[in-house]
C-alpha positions in Angstrom: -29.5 -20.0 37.8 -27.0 -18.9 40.2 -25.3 -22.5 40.0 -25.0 -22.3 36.3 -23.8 -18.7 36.5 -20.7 -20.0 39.2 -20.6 -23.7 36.8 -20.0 -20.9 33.6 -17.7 -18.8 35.4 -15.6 -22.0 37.0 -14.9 -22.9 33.3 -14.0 -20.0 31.9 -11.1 -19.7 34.4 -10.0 -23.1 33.3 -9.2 -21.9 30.4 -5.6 -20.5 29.7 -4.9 -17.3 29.3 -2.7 -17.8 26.5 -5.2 -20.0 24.4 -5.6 -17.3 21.4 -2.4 -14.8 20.6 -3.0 -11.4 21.7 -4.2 -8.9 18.2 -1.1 -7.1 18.5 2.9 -7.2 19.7 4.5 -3.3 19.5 6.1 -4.1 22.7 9.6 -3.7 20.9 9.4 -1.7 17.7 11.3 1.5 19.0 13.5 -0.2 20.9 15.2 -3.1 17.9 17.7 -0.9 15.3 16.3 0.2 11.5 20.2 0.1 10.2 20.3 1.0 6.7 22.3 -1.1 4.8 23.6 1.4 2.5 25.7 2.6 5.8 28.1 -0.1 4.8 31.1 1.7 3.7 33.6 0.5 1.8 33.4 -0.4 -2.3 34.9 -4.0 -1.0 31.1 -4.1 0.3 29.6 -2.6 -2.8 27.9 0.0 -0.3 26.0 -2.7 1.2 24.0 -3.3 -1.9 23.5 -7.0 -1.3 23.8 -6.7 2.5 20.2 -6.8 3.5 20.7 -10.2 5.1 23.3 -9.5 7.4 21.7 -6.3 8.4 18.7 -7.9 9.0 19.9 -10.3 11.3 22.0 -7.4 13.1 19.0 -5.4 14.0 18.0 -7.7 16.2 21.3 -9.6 17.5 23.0 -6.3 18.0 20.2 -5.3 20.4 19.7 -8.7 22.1 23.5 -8.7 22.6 23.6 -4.5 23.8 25.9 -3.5 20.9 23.9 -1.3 19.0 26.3 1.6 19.0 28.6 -1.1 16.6 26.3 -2.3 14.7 28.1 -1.9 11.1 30.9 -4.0 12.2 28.9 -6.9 13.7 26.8 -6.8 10.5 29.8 -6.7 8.5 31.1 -9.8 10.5 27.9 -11.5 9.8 28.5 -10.9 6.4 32.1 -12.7 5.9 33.2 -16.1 5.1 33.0 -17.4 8.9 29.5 -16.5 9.1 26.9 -15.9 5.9 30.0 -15.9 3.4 27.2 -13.1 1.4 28.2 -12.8 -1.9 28.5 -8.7 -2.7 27.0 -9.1 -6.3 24.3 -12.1 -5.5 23.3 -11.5 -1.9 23.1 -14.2 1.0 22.2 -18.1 0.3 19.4 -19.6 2.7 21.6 -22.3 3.7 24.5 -19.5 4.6 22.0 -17.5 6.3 20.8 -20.2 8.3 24.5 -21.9 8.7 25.6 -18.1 9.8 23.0 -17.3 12.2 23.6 -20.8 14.2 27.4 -19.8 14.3 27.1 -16.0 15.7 24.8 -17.2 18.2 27.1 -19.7 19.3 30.1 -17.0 19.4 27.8 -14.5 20.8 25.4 -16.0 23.2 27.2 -19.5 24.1 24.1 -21.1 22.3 20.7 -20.8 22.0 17.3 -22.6 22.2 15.8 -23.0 18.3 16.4 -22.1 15.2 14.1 -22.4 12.7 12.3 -22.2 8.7 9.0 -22.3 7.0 9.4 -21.3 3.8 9.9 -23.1 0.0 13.5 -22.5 -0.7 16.5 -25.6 0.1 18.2 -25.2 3.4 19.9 -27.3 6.2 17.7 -30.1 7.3 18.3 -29.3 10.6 16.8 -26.2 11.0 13.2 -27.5 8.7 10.4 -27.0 10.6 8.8 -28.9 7.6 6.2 -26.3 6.7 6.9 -24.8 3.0 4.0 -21.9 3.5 5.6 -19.6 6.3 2.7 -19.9 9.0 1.2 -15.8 10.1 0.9 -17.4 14.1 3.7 -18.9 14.0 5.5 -15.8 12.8 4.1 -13.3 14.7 4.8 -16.0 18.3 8.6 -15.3 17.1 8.6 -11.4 17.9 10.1 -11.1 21.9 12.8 -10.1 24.1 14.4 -13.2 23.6 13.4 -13.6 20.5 14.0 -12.5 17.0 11.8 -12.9 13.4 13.4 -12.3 10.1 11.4 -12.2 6.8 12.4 -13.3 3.1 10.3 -11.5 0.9 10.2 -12.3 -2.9 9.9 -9.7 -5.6 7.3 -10.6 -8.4 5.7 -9.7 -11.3 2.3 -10.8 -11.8 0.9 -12.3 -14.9 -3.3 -11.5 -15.0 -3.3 -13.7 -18.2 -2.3 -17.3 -16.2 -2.7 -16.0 -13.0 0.5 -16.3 -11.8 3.5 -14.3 -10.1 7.1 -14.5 -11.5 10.0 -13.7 -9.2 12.4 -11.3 -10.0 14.2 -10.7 -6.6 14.1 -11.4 -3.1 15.0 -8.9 -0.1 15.7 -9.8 3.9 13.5 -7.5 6.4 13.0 -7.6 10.1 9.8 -8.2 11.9 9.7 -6.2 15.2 5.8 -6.0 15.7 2.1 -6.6 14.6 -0.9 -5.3 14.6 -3.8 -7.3 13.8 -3.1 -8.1 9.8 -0.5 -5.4 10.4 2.9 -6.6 10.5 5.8 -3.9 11.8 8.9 -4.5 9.6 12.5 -2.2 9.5 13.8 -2.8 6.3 17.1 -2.4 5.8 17.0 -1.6 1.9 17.4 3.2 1.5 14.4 2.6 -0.5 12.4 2.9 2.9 14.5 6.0 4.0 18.0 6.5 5.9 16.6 6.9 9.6 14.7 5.0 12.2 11.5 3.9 10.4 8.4 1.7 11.9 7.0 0.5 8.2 3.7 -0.7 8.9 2.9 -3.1 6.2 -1.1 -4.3 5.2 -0.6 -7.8 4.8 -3.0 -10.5 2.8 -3.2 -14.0 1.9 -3.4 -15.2 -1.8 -5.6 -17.3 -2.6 -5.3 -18.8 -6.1 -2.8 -18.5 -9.0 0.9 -19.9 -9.1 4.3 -18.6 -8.2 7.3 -19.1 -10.9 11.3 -18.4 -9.8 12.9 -18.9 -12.9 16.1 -19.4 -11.1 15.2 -22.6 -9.6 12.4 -23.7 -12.1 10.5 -23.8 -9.2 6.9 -23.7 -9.4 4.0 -24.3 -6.6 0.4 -22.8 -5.8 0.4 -19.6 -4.5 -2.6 -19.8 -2.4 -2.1 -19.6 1.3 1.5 -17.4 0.8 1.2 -14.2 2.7 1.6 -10.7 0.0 3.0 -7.7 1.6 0.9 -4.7 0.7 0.1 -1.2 1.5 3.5 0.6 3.2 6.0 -2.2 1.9 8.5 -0.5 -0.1 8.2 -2.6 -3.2 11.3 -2.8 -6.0 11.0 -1.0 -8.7 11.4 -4.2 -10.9 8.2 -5.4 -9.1 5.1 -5.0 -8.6 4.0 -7.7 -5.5 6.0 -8.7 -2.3 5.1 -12.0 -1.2 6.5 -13.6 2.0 8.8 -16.2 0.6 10.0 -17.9 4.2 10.6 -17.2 7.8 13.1 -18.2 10.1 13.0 -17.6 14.1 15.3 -17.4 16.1 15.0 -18.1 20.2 17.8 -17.2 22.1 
């Protein structure tokens, strides 16, 4: 008995500690900015009304690089035609997102180690991870010092009669934390208030119907795409928030 006991224990040490991802990441979620994106000044910028991208993204560059206290002007410089080039009437592109993000990284870091999608809109080859369903581990393995995770959430209407959602939006958001099936967003849009916020978001996966974007005319399964629920502050226009795409950034 006491040789299996000491065979059992042997075995157990073998295995890595890092085998299964811990239930919850809040190492960070005070520390990464909640900027508002409505703090844009400036009609040039419409107020920041389609700025959620760049203001995303500055969240959590401004704090990697220790320039919080200037946050609206790196986000602002994110915004412009050497970086995102976001459009203030139609918002940011994926591929200008992406194609903006490699370039202030470059500029503000000397480089960096990956850059990468999962998600089902078009965007630079070379930062595909091939995966059009934005995988939850993968996602949540983004959040670290070093390390930054920003979400694309689409607004839709669902249809109960064909089972399917409709999108009528989308929004950027930053993931600073998790919780279990709890993910830790600040959301840049003043429909989730003008100061520091943790928005602790419910999350669940679909599991049948389709998803629509008129837009596009893209159409594809919705089962397996992750909805935002309880504590996501949803657009009036809509009434689900599903998780579009990902992309993760390691510095």
């Amino acid at each position: 008995m006491i040789n299996r006991l000491n065979t059992l224990l042997c075995l157990l040490l073998l295995v890595p500690a890092s085998s299964s991802m811990a239930e919850s990441n809040l190492e960070f979620i005070n520390e990464i900015p909640d900027f508002t994106q409505s703090n844009i000044r400036g009609w040039q910028y419409r107020y920041g009304a389609e700025f959620c991208a760049p203001v995303a993204v500055s969240n959590s560059l401004s704090w990697m690089a220790g320039m919080t206290d200037n946050q609206a002007s790196l986000a602002i410089l994110l915004a412009s035609g050497r970086y995102m080039n976001t459009d203030v009437w139609k918002g940011t592109s994926m591929s200008s997102m992406l194609s903006g993000i490699h370039a202030i990284a470059v500029d503000l870091f000397g480089g960096y180690k990956n850059l990468g999608y999962q998600g089902w809109k078009r965007h630079p080859h070379r930062f595909s991870t091939g995966k059009r369903i934005p995988d939850i581990e993968w996602v949540k393995d983004g959040i670290g010092k070093d390390s930054a995770v920003w979400l694309n959430v689409g607004w839709y209407r669902y249809d109960s009669n064909n089972d399917s959602y409709h999108r009528v939006g989308g929004h950027w958001v930053t993931l600073v934390g998790y919780d279990s099936d709890v993910l830790v967003l600040h959301d840049p849009s003043p429909r989730a208030g003008r100061i520091f916020a943790n928005e602790y978001v419910r999350t669940s996966v679909i599991g049948h119907g389709v998803m629509i974007d008129r837009t596009t005319a893209y159409v594809r399964p919705a089962k397996g795409f992750l909805q935002l629920g309880e504590g996501m502050h949803i657009k009036s226009i809509a009434d689900v928030a599903i998780v579009d795409g990902a992309i993760v950034f390691r510095r």
